[in-house]
matplotlib code that plots the C-alpha trace (Angstrom):
import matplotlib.pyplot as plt

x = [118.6, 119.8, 122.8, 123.7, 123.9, 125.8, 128.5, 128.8, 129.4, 132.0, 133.5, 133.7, 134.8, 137.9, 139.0, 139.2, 140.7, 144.3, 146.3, 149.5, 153.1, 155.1, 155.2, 154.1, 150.4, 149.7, 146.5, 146.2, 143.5, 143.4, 143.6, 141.0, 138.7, 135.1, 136.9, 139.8, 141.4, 140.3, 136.9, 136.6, 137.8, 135.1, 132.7, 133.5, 133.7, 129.9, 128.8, 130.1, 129.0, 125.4, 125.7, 126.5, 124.2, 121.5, 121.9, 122.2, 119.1, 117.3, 118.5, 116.9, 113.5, 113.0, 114.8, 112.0, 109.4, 106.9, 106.4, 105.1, 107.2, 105.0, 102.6, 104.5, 103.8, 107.6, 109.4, 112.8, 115.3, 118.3, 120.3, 124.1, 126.6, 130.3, 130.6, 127.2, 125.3, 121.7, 119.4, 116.6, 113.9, 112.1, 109.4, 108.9, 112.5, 114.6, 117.0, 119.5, 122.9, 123.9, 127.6, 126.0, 127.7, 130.4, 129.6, 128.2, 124.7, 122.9, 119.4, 117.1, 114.3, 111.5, 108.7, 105.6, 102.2, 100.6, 98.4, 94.6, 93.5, 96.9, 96.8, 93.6, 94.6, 97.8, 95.7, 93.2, 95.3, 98.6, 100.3, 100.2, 102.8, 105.3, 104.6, 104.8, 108.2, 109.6, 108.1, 109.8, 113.1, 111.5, 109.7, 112.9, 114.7, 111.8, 111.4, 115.6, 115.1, 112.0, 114.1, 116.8, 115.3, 113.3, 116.6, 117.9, 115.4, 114.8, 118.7, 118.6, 115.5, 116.3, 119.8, 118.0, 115.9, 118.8, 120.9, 118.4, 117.8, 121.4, 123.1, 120.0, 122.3, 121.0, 124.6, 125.7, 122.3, 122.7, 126.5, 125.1, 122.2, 124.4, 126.9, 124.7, 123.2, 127.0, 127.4, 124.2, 124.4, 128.0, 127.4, 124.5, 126.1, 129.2, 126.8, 125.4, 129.1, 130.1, 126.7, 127.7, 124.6, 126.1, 126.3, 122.5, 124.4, 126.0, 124.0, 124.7, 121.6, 120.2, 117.5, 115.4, 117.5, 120.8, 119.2, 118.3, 121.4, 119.8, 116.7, 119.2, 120.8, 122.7, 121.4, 122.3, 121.2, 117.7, 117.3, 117.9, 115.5, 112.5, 113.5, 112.5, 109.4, 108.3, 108.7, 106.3, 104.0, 101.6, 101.1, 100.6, 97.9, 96.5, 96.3, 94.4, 91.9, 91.0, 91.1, 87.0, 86.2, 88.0, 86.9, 82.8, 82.7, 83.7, 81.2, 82.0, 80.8, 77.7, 77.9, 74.4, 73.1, 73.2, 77.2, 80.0, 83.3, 86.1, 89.6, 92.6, 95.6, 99.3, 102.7, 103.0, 105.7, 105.8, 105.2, 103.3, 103.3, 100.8, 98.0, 98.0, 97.1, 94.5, 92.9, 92.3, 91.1, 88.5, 87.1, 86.8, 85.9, 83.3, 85.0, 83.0, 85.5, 89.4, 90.9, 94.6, 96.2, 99.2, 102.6, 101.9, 104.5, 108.5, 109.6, 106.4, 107.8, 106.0, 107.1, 105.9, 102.6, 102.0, 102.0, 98.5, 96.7, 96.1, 93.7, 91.1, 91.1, 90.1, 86.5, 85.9, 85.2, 89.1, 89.6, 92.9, 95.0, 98.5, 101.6, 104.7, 106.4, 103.2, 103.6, 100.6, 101.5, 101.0, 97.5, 96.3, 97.6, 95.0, 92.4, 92.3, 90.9, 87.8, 87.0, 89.4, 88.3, 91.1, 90.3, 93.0, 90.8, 87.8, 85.0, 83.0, 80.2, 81.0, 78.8, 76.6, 80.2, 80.9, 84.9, 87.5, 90.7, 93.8, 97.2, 100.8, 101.8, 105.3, 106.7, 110.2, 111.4, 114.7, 115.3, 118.5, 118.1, 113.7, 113.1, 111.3, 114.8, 115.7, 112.8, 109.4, 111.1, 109.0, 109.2, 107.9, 105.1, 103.9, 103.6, 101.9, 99.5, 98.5, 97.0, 95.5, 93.4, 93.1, 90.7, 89.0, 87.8, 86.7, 84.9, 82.9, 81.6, 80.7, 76.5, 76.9, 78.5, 81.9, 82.4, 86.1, 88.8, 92.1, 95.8, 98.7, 101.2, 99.6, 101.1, 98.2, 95.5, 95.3, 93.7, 90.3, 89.9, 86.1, 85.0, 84.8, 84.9, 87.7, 90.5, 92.7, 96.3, 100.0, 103.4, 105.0, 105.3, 103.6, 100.2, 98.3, 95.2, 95.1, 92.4, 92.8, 93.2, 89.2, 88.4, 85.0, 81.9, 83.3, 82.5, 85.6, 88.0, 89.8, 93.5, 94.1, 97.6, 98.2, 101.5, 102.2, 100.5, 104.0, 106.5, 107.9, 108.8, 112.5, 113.8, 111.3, 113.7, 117.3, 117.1, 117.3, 113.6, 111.6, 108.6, 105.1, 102.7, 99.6, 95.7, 93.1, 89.3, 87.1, 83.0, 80.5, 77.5, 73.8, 74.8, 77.8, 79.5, 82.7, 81.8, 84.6, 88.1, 90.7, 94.0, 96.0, 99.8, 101.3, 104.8, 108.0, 110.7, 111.5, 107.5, 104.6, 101.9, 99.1, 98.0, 94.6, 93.5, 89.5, 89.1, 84.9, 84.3, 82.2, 80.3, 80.5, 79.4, 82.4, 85.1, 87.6, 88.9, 92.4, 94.8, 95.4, 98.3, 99.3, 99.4, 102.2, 101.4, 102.7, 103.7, 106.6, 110.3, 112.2, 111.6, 115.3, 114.6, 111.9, 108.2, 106.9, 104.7, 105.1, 108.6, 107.7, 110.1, 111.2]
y = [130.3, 129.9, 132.7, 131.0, 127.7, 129.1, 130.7, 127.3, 125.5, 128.2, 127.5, 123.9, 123.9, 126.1, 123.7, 120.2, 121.0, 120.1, 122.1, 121.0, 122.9, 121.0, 117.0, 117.6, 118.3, 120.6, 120.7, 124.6, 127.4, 127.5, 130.8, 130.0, 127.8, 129.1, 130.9, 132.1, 135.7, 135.6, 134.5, 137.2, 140.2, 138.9, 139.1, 142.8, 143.7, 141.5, 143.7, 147.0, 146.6, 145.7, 149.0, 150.5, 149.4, 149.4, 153.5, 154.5, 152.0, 153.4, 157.0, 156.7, 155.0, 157.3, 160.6, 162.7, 164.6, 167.2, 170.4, 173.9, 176.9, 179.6, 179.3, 176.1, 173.0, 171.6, 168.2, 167.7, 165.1, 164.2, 161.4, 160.8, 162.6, 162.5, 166.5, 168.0, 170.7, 171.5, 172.0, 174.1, 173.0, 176.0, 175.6, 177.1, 178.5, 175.3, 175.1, 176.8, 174.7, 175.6, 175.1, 175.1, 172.8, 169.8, 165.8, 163.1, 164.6, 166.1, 167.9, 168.3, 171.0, 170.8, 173.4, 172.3, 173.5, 176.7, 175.6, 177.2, 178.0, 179.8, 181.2, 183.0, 184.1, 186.0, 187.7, 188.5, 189.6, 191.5, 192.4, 187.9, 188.8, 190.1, 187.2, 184.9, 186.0, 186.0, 182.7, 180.6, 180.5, 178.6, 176.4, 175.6, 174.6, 172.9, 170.9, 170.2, 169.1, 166.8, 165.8, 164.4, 163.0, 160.8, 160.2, 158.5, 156.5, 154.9, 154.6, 152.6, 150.8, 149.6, 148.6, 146.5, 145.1, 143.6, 142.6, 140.3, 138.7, 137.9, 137.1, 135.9, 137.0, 139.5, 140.5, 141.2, 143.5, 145.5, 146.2, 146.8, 149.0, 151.1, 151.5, 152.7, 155.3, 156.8, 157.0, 158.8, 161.2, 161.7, 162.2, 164.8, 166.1, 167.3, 169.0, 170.6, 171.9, 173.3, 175.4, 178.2, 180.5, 182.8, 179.7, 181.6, 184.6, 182.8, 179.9, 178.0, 177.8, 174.8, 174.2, 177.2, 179.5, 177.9, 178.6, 182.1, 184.1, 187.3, 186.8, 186.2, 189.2, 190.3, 187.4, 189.4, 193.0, 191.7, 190.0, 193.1, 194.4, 192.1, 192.4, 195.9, 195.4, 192.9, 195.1, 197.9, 195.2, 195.6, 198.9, 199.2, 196.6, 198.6, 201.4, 199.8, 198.4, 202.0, 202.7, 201.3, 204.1, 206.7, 205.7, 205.4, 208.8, 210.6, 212.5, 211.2, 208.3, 206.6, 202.8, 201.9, 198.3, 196.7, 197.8, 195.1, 195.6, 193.9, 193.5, 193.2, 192.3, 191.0, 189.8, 188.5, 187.1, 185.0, 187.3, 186.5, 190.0, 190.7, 187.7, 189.8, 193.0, 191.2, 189.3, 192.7, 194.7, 191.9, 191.8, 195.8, 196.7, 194.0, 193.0, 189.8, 189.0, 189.2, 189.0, 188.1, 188.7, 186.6, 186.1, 184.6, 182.7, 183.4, 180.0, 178.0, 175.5, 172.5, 173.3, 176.9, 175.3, 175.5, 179.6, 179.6, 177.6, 181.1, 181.6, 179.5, 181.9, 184.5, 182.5, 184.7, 183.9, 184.0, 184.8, 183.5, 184.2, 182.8, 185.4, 184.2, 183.2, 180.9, 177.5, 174.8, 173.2, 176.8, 177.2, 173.5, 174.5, 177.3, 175.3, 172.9, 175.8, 175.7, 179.4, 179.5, 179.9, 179.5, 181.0, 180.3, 181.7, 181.5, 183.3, 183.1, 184.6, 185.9, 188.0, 189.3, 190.1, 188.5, 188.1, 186.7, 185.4, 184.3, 183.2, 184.4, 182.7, 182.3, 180.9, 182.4, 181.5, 182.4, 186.0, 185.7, 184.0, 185.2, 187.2, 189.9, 190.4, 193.0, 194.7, 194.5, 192.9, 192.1, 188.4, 188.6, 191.5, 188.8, 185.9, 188.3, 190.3, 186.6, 185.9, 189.1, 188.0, 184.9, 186.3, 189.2, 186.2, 184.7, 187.5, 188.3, 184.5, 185.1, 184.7, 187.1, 190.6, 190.9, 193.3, 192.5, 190.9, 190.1, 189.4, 189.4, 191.4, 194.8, 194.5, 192.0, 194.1, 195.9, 193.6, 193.6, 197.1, 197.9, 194.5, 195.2, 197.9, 197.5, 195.2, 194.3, 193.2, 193.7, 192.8, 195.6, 196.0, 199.7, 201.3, 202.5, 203.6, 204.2, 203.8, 201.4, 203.2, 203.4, 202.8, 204.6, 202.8, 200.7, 201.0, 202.8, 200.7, 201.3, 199.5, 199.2, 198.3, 196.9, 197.1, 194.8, 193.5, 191.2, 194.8, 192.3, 190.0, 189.3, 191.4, 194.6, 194.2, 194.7, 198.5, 201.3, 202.1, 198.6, 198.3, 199.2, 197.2, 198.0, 196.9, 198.0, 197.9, 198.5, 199.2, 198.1, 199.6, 197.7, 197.8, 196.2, 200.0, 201.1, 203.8, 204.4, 203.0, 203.2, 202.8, 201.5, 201.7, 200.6, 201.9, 199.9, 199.7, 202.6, 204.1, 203.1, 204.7, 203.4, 205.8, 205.8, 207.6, 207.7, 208.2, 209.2, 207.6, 210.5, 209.2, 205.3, 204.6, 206.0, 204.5, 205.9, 209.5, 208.7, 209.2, 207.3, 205.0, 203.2, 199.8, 197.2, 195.6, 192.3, 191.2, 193.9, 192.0, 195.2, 196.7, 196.5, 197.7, 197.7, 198.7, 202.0, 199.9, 199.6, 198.0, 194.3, 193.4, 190.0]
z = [282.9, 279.2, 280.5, 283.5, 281.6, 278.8, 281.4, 283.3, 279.9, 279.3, 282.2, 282.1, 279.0, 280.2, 282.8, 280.7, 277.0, 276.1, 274.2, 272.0, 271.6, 269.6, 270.3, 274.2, 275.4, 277.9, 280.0, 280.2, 279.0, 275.6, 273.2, 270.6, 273.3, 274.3, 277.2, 275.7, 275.1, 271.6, 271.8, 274.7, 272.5, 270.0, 272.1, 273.1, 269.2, 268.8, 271.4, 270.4, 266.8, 267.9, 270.0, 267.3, 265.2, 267.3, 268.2, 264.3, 263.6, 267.1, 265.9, 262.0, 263.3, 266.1, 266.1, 264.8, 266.2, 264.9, 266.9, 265.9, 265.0, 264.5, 262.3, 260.9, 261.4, 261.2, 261.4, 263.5, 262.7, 263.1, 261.7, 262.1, 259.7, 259.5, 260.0, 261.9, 260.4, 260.0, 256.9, 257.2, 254.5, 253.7, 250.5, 248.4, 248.3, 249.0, 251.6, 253.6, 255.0, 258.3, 259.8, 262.8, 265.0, 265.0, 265.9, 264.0, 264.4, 261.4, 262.4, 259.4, 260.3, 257.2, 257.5, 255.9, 255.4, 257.2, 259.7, 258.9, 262.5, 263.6, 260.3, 260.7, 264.0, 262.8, 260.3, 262.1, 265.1, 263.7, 267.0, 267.5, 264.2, 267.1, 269.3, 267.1, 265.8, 269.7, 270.6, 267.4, 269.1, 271.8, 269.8, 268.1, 271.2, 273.0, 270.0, 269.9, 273.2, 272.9, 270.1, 272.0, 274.4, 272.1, 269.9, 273.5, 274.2, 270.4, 270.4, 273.2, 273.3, 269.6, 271.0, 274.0, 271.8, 268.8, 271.5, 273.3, 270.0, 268.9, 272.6, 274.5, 277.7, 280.0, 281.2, 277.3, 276.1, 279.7, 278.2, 274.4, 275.8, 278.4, 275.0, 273.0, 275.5, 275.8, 272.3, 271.3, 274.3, 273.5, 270.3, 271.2, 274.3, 270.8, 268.7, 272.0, 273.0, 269.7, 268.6, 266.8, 266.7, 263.9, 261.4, 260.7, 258.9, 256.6, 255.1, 251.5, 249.5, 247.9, 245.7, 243.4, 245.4, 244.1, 240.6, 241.4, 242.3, 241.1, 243.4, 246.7, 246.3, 249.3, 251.7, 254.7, 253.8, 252.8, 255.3, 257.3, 255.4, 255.6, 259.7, 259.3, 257.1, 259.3, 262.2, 261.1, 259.5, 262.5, 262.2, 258.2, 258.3, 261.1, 259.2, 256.2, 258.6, 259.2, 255.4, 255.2, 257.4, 256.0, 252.8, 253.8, 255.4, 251.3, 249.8, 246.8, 246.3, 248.1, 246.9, 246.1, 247.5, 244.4, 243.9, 243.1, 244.8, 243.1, 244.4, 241.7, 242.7, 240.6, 240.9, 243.7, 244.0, 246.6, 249.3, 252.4, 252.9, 250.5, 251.6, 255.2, 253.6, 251.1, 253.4, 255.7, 252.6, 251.5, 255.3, 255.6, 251.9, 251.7, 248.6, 246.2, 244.2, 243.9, 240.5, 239.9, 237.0, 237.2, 238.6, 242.0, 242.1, 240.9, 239.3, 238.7, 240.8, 242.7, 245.6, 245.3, 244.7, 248.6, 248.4, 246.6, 249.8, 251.4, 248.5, 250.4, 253.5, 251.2, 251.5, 248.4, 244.8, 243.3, 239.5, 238.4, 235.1, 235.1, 234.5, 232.9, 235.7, 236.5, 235.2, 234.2, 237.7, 239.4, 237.7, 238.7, 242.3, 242.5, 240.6, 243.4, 246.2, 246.4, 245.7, 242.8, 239.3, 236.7, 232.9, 230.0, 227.1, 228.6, 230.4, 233.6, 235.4, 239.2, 241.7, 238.3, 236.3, 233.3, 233.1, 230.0, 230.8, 229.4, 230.5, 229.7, 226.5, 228.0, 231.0, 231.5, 235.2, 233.9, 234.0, 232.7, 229.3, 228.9, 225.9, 228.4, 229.8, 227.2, 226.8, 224.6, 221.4, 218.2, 219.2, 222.6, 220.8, 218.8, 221.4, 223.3, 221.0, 219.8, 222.8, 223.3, 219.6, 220.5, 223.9, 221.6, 219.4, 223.0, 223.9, 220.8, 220.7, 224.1, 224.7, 227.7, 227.1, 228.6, 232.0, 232.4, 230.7, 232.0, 230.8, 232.2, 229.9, 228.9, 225.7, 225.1, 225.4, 222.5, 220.1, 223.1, 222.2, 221.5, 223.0, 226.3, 228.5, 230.7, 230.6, 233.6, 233.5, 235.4, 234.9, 234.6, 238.6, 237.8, 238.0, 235.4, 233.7, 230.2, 227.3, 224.2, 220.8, 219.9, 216.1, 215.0, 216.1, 219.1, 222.7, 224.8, 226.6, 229.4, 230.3, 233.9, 235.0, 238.5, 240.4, 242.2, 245.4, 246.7, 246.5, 243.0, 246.4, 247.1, 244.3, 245.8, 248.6, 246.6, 246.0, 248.1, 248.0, 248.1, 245.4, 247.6, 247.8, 245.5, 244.6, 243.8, 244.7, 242.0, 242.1, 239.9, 239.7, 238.8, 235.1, 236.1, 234.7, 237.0, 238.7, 240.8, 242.0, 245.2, 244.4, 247.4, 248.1, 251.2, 251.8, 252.0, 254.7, 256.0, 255.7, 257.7, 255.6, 253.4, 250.9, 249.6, 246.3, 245.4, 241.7, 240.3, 237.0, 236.0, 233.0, 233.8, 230.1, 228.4, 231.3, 233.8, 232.4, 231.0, 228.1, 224.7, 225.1, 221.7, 221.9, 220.1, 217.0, 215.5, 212.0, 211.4, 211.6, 210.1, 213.3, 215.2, 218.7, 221.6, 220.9, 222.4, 225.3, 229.3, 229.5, 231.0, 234.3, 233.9]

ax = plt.figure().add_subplot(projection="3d")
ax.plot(x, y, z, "-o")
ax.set_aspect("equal")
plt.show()
């Protein structure tokens, strides 16, 4: 009614108002009247810009839904954009910018956490690895399309909705709301048109990958790379489930009941490669306890923080030391799972073991400027064989004698010679087993050296031959004595092997059989150049 009364008013209003030229009136329409051409083209320029208006507004409120890609849980957005494109949020490693298509459409797509359940399945279930990776392209364009579709009806609905308030005419909204409907599926129905699939083969990198050239690499060829990894990743973690039986039918070793079975791990490295192969050795090694010594993460970033959360599928007791490219942030991270135990100069007791722990001294993200870059220099020796003292004063204050100490850098381990008998530690992204230098009176101690459990992550991939993937399990008899260890290597691209080597500690009171290796010492500035000691990797 208020329409049809505001039209008739218009009208009448046309008919009766006199107009001026000069000295003589003249009883025509008038320009600038409620009915004139002027008013009229106002009223189409009102009605486009609440259009407008109403479709960016409709667009921004409602243009975003969340769907599942993989074992993602991802968000879809769009929002409009003078030029198109699409940004790929990927935590922990930032973002990649995609030319992907033209319009005034911009689609953000932001992964977030793992979801637990589909998770577990994956794991549990390699060959769903396969599926999985065949499936995502679906779930990315059913979730474009829901997208879309929900991006048409907020644009309009919005529209409807802001019109109706400002005109109160039925005739005007049904023009806004039909506007804006052609200019957000216009604007879709562009980006649509002008996809351009291969924008994925050449992205621009934001974020810790912009400040990590060296860990890109050759985008393309390691991405060819991690295609092919991931393509025999089925049938490598297939193989170690069979490792359990293999391993149980040795004459070698018959683990009592009352044996501990630990599982160390290091560096690494933000793969997800390497949580798949520790969760399947913890299941069929009936492992208690994983120890890491450090360098889960590459930049000690927040956002890498999310990396750790597979830590609670584990449903194991977790020991935790932070590596130099760990930060405090990294440690708090895997403080909050609830199977995680962190130790920075401190001790804990674990499935009967008694275990010290401390954390890198340094935190040296930056590969390019850290003092490990160039080797074990006299500066870096004394940061590291500080905290190495600092833990050997730990462990001799300790009311329960020490099984295990960790550290990350090797390099710290020999002041904890004689006050334990083993030490754990990694780093240097190769195995080995070694014994500390032994003074007259003390107990032996033996230095064991993880590789590293991520293939050193991104940068494993960069050579011809990518870094295995290593652990090892560890047993522990009633007096809490090793009494044996597996080394396990899984092979790289290009091999779809896992290699299992059974070592006998034959006298578990003197440690694993193994050669002197001289360990650095600090307090001597004449010395010029690196220190004989595992060369750390950055």
């Amino acid at each position: 009614m208020d329409g049809q009364h505001d039209e008739q008013h218009d009208d009448a209003s046309d008919r009766d108002v006199p107009v001026t030229d000069g000295d003589s009136p003249r009883s025509t329409r008038s320009l600038v009247g409620p009915g004139g051409p002027l008013r009229r083209i106002g009223l189409i320029v009102a009605v486009l810009a609440v259009a407008l208006s109403g479709a960016v507004l409709g667009v921004l409120a409602g243009g975003q839904v969340d769907t599942d890609i993989g074992p993602f849980r991802a968000n879809l957005s769009i929002s409009p954009a003078r030029d198109g494109g699409t940004t790929v949020d990927i935590p922990p490693l930032g973002a990649l910018l995609l030319d992907s298509h033209d319009g005034p459409t911009h689609l953000t797509v932001r992964l977030g956490a793992l979801d637990q359940g589909r998770t577990e399945a994956l794991i549990d279930d390699p060959a769903s690895i396969s599926r999985a990776s065949q499936s995502a392209v679906e779930d990315v364009r059913s979730g474009v399309m829901r997208l879309g579709l929900r991006a048409l009806g907020a644009s309009v609905l919005v529209t409807l909705i802001l019109a109706g308030l400002i005109f109160r005419n039925v005739r005007r909204t049904a023009w806004a709301g039909g506007l804006a409907l052609l200019v957000t599926a216009g604007s879709l129905g562009t980006a649509a048109a002008t996809v351009r699939p291969q924008a994925i083969e050449e992205p621009r990198y934001e974020g810790l990958l912009v400040n990590a050239p060296a860990i890109v690499g050759d985008a393309r060829r390691i991405a060819n790379d991690y295609t092919k990894y991931a393509e025999q990743l089925q049938r490598l973690v297939g193989n170690v489930s069979q490792l359990y039986t293999t391993v149980s039918a040795l004459p070698l070793l018959e683990p009592t009941p009352g044996t501990t079975r630990v599982l160390h791990v290091s560096d690494m490295h933000l793969n997800p490669t390497g949580w798949q192969l520790i969760r399947t050795v913890v299941e069929q090694f009936g492992i208690d306890v994983v120890i890491d010594t450090g360098d889960i993460t590459d930049w000690g970033s927040e956002p890498e923080a999310s990396f750790v959360g597979s830590i609670s599928l584990l449903k194991k007791p977790y020991v935790f030391i932070r590596g130099n490219h760990d930060s405090g942030k990294t440690a708090a991270a895997v403080a909050r799972q609830p199977n995680a135990i962190v130790l920075n100069n401190s001790t804990t007791t674990v499935a009967g073991l008694t275990i010290a722990g401390i954390g890198d001294p340094r935190f040296t993200p930056d590969k390019n400027t850290s003092p490990a870059g160039s080797g074990l220099t006299q500066q870096v020796a004394d940061q590291v064989i500080d905290a190495g003292e600092q833990l050997a004063t730990t462990v001799r204050r300790s009311p329960q004698p020490v099984h295990i100490a960790l550290v990350h850098d090797p390099a710290s381990a020999g002041p904890l010679a004689g006050t334990c008998p083993l030490v754990l530690a990694g780093h240097t992204h190769a195995r080995q087993v070694s014994r500390l230098p032994q003074a007259p009176g003390q107990q032996p101690t033996a230095l064991m050296v993880e590789g590293s459990t991520g293939g050193a992550g991104l940068r494993g991939l960069e050579g011809e031959k990518p870094t295995p993937l290593t652990m090892t399990v560890l047993y522990f008899d009633q007096q809490k004595m090793l009494q044996a260890y597996d080394d396990i290597t899984v092979g790289g691209t290009g091999q779809s092997q896992v290699n299992l080597e059974r070592h006998v500690v034959a006298d578990p009171a003197q440690g694993a059989p193994a050669s002197v290796t001289p360990t650095p010492t600090g307090g001597a500035p004449e010395s010029p150049g690196p220190l004989p000691s595992p060369t750390p990797t950055g």
